[in-house]
C-alpha positions in Angstrom: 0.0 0.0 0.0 1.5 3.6 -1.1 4.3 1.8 -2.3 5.3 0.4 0.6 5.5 -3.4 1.8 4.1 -4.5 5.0 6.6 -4.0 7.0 7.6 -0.6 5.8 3.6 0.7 5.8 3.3 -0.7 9.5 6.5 1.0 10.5 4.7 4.0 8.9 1.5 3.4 11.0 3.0 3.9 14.0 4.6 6.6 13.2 1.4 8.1 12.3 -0.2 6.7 15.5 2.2 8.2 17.7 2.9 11.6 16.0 -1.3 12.1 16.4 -1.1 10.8 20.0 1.8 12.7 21.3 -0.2 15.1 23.0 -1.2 12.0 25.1 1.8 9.9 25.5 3.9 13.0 25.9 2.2 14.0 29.3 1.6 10.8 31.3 2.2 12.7 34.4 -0.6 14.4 36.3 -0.9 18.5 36.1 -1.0 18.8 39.9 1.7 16.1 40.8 5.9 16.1 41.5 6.4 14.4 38.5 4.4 16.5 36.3 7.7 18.5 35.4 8.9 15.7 33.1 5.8 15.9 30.9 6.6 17.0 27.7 3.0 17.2 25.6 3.5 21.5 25.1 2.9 22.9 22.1 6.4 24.7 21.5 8.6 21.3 22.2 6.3 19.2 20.4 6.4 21.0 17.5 10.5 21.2 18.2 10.2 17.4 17.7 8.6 17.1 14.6 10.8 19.8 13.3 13.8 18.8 14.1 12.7 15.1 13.4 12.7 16.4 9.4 15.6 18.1 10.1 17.7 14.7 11.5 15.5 12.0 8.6 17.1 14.8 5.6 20.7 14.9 7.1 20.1 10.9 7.4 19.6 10.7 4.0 22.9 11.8 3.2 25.0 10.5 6.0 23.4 7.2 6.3 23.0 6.0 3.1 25.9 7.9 1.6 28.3 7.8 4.6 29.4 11.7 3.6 29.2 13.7 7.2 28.6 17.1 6.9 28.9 19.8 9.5 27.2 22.6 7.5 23.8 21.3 7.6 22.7 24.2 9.5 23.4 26.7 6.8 20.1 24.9 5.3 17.9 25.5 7.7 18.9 28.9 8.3 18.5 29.6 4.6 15.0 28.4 4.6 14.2 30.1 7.8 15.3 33.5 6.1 13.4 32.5 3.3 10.2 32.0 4.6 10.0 34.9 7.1 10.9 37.0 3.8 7.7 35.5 1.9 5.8 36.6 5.1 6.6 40.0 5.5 6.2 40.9 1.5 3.6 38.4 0.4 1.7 36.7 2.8 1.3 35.6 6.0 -0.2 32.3 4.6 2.4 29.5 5.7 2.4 27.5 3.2 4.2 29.5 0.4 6.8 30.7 3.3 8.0 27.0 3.5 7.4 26.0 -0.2 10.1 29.5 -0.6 12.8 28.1 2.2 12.3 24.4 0.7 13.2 25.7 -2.8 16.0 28.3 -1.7 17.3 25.8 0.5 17.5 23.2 -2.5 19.3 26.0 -5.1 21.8 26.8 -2.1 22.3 23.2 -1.3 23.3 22.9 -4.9 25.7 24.9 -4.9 27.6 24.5 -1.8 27.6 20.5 -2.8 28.6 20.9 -6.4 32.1 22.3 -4.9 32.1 20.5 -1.5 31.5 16.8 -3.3 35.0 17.6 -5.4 36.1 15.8 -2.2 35.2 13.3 0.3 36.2 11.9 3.7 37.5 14.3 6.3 37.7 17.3 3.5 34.9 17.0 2.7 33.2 17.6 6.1 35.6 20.3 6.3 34.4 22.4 3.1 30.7 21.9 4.2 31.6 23.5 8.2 33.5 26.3 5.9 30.3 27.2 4.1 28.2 27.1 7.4 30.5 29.5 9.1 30.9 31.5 6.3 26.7 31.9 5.7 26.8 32.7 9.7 29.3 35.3 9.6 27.5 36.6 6.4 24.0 36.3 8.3 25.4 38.1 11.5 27.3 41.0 10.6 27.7 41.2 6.7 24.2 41.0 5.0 22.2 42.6 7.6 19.7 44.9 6.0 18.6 41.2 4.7 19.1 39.3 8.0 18.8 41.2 10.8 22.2 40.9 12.1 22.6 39.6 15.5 18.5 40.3 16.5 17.6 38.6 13.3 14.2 39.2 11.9 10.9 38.7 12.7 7.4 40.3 12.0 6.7 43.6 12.9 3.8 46.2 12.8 5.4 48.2 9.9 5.0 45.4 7.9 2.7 44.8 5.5 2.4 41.7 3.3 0.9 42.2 -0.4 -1.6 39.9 0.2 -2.8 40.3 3.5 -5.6 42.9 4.9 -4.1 43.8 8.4 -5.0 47.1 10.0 -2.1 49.9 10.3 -0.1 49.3 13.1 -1.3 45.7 13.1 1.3 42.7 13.6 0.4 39.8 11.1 0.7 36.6 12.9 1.6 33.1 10.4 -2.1 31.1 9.4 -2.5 28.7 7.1 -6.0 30.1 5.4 -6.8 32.3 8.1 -6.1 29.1 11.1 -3.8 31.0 13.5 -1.0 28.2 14.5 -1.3 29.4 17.9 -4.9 28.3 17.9 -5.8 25.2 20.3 -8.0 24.2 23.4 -7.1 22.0 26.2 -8.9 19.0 27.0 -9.2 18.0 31.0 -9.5 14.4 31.8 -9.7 14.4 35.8 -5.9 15.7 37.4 -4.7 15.2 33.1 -4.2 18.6 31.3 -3.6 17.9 27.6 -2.6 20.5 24.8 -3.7 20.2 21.0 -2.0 22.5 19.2 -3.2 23.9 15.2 0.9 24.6 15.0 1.9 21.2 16.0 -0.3 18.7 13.7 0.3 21.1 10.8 3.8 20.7 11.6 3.7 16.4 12.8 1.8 16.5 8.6 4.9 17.5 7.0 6.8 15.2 9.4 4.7 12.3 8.4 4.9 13.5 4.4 8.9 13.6 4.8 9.3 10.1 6.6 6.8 8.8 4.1 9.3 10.0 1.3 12.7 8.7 2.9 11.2 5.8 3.1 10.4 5.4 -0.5 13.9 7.2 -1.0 15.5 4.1 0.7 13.4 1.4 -0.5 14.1 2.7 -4.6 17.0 2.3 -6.9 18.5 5.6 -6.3 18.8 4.6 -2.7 20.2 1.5 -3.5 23.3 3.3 -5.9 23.2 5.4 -2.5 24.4 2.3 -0.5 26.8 1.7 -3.2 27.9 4.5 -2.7 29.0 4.0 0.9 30.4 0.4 0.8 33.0 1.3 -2.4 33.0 4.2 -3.8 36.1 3.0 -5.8 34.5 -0.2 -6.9 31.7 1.6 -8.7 33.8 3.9 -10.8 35.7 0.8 -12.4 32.2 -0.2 -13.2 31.9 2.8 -15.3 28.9 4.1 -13.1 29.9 8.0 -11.8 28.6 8.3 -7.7 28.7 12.2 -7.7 25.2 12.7 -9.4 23.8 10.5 -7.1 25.6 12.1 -3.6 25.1 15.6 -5.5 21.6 14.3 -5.5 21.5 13.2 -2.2 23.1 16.4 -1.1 20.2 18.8 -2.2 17.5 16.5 -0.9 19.0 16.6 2.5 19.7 20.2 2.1 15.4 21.0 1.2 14.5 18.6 3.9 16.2 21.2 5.9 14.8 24.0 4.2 11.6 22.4 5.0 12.3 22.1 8.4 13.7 25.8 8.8 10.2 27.2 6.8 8.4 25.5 9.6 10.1 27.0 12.2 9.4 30.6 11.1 5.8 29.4 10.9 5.3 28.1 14.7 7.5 31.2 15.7 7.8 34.1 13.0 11.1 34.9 13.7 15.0 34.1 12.1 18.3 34.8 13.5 21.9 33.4 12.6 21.8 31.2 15.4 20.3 28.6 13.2 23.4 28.7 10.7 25.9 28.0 14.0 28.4 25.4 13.7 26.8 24.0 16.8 23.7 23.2 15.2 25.5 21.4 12.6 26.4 18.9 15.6 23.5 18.7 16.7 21.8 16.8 13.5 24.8 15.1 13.4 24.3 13.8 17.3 21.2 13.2 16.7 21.4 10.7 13.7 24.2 8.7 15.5 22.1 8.7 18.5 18.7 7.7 17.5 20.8 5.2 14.5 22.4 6.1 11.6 21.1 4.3 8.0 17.6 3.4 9.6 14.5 4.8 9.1 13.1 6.0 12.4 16.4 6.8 14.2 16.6 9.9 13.1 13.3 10.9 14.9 14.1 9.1 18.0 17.4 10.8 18.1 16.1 14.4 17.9 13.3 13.9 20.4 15.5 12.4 23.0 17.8 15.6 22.8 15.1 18.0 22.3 13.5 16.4 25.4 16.7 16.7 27.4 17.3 20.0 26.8 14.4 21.2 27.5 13.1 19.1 30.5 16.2 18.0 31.9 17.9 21.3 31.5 14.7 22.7 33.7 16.0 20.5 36.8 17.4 22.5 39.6 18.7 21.7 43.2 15.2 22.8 44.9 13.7 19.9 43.2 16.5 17.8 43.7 15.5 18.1 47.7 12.5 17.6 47.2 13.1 14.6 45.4 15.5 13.7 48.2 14.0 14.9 51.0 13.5 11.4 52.7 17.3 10.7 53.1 19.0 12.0 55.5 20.7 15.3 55.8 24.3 14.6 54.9 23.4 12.0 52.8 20.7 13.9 50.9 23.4 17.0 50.1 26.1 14.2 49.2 23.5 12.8 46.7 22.8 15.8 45.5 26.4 17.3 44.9 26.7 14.6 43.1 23.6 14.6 40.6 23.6 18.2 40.5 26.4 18.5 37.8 25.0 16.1 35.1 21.7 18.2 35.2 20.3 22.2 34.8 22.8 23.6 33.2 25.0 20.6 33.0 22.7 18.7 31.1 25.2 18.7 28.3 27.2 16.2 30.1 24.2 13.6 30.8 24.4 13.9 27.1 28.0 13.6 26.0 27.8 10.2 28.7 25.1 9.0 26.7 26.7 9.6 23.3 29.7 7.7 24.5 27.7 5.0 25.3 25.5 4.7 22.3 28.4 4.6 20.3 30.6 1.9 22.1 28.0 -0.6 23.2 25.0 0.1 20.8 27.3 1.4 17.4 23.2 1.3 15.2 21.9 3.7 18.0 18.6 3.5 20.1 17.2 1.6 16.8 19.5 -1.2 17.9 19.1 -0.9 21.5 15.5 -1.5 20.7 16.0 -4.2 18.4 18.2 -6.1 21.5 15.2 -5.4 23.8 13.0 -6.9 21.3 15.2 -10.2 20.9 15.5 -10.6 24.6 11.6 -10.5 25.2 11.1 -12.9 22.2 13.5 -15.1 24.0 15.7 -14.8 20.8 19.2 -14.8 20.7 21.0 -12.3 18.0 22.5 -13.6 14.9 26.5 -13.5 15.3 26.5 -12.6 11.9 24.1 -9.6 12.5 26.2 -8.4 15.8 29.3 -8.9 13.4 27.5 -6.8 10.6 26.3 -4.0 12.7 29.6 -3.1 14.6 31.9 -3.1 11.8 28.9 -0.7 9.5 26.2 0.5 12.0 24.5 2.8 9.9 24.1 0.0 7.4 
């Protein structure tokens, strides 16, 4: 069905199933309780999952099947970000041309940073795609700013006026999609529960769904195939007469509109753009997430961003006054001993619960949280893993 065998359309259903629910899922926690804190089903961060979960499945279309890294991914989403508020303060406020704008811009400027950068691979490659990134940032922050806004970047105003949109003088426009605000939503109570539904966020978890439906057919196809090829012997397939750098140049521009697409939709749940989006350290992040949630497979990438997004912003949020509390029933010493000791990996520090986690990911589970759930699954099954399948996964995990 759509293309897809069972397996892959069932893999697809969930994802569907759980991108609806996550209002739901995400806040499991009663509004009133000492655990509510860790509940997660806001508008803002949802839609920061779905976002960044197109964001992570693009890049993983390079990196994964290709095996090229890049570190200047987030000179894409920046681009499209600038794009799209652009499209809203001279055109319209309507949504959907913003992101169609940053998804096209992002694809022409993804064109032309890989047509140079793909003149090399490995390490030098990487290293001409960070260039680029730095050298849009520095452009974006203090070079073109009449066009970016500088270091306060851009963002709607009440001296604007769109072409085709009625607002009143004075009037800020706020981003619709046909007149729906994306801030509109209602909360449903079910006794102590408090949940969210958010316009925003299922206009946002559609184009998620759209762009995991499409690297799935991306991976299953030919072209993803000569992809692969591309990764396991580069060398092999030029003495077979067949020339890889269509196909990665190829690769290179989807990944670069997925985050186009991703940057568009940004501007829409928040109409505003700054520079920060083009940093090198948002390059890593993509780049963390992929190898966390696991490299070459489909859902990874979505796995990977929502467990950082959720970190850093719900584990970033925990502070030493709710450390006593949570604490409170040790003893004195032994509660602030506990607690000087936790305190450092979380708050502020949350950056190193991370960097521990990365570590481990990498050395005991090398295919990410995909194959940490794939072990999980064996062990309930009562199934023990293939030796040839360990042996295949450690030595190429993002296969």
């Amino acid at each position: 069905m759509l293309g897809l065998d069972k397996k892959d359309f069932r893999l697809l259903l969930i994802v569907i199933a759980i991108t609806l629910l996550a209002p739901f899922i995400l806040n499991p926690f009663p509004e009133n309780s000492g655990m509510a804190q860790f509940n997660a089903g806001y508008p803002d961060l949802m839609q920061r999952f779905v976002i960044y979960g197109i964001f992570a499945i693009g890049f993983n279309i390079l990196f994964g099947l290709t095996g090229y890294l890049s570190f200047g991914h987030a000179a894409f989403l920046g681009v499209g970000s600038y794009a799209a508020i652009w499209m809203m303060k001279l055109v319209t406020l309507n949504v959907i041309p913003a992101i169609i704008l940053g998804v096209i811009i992002a694809g022409l400027f993804a064109l032309a940073v890989g047509y140079i950068s793909l003149r090399r691979s490995g390490i030098y490659f990487s290293i001409l795609t960070l260039a680029f990134a730095q050298m849009s940032y520095a452009l974006a922050y203090s070079v073109l700013t009449p066009i970016t806004g500088g270091e306060t970047g851009l963002q709607i105003k009440s001296t604007d006026s769109p072409l085709l949109s009625n607002l009143e003088p004075g009037e800020i426009g706020r981003a619709n999609l046909f007149g729906m605000d994306m801030r509109a939503g209602f909360d449903l109570s079910f006794g102590d529960w408090l949940f969210t539904i958010n316009a925003g966020y299922y206009i946002a978890a559609v184009f998620m769904i759209i762009a995991f439906y499409l690297s799935i057919r991306i991976f299953r196809s030919p072209f993803g195939t000569m992809l692969r090829a591309v990764k396991s012997n580069q060398t092999r397939m030029y003495y077979t007469g067949l020339n890889a750098r269509p196909y990665t140049l190829a690769a290179f521009v989807i990944s670069g509109m997925y985050a186009g697409l991703a940057g568009g939709l940004l501007v829409a749940m928040d109409t505003q753009a700054g520079p920060e989006r083009m940093f090198w350290t948002a390059s890593g992040e993509v780049v963390l997430m992929t190898i966390l949630g696991g490299a070459g497979t489909l859902i990874g990438p979505v796995l990977g961003s929502g467990a950082i997004k959720y970190m850093e912003n719900i584990l970033s949020k925990i502070n030493k006054d709710i450390l006593h509390e949570w604490f409170a029933f040790m003893p004195d010493g032994l509660e602030d001993f506990v607690i000087t000791i936790v305190y450092p990996f979380i708050g502020k520090g949350w950056h190193l619960t991370l960097g521990l986690i990365f570590m481990a990911v990498v050395i005991f589970l090398p295919g990410g949280l995909v194959e940490g759930g794939q072990r999980i699954g064996r062990l309930l099954r009562g199934k023990k893993a293939n030796p040839d399948d360990e042996k295949a996964t450690q030595s190429t995990p993002a296969e």
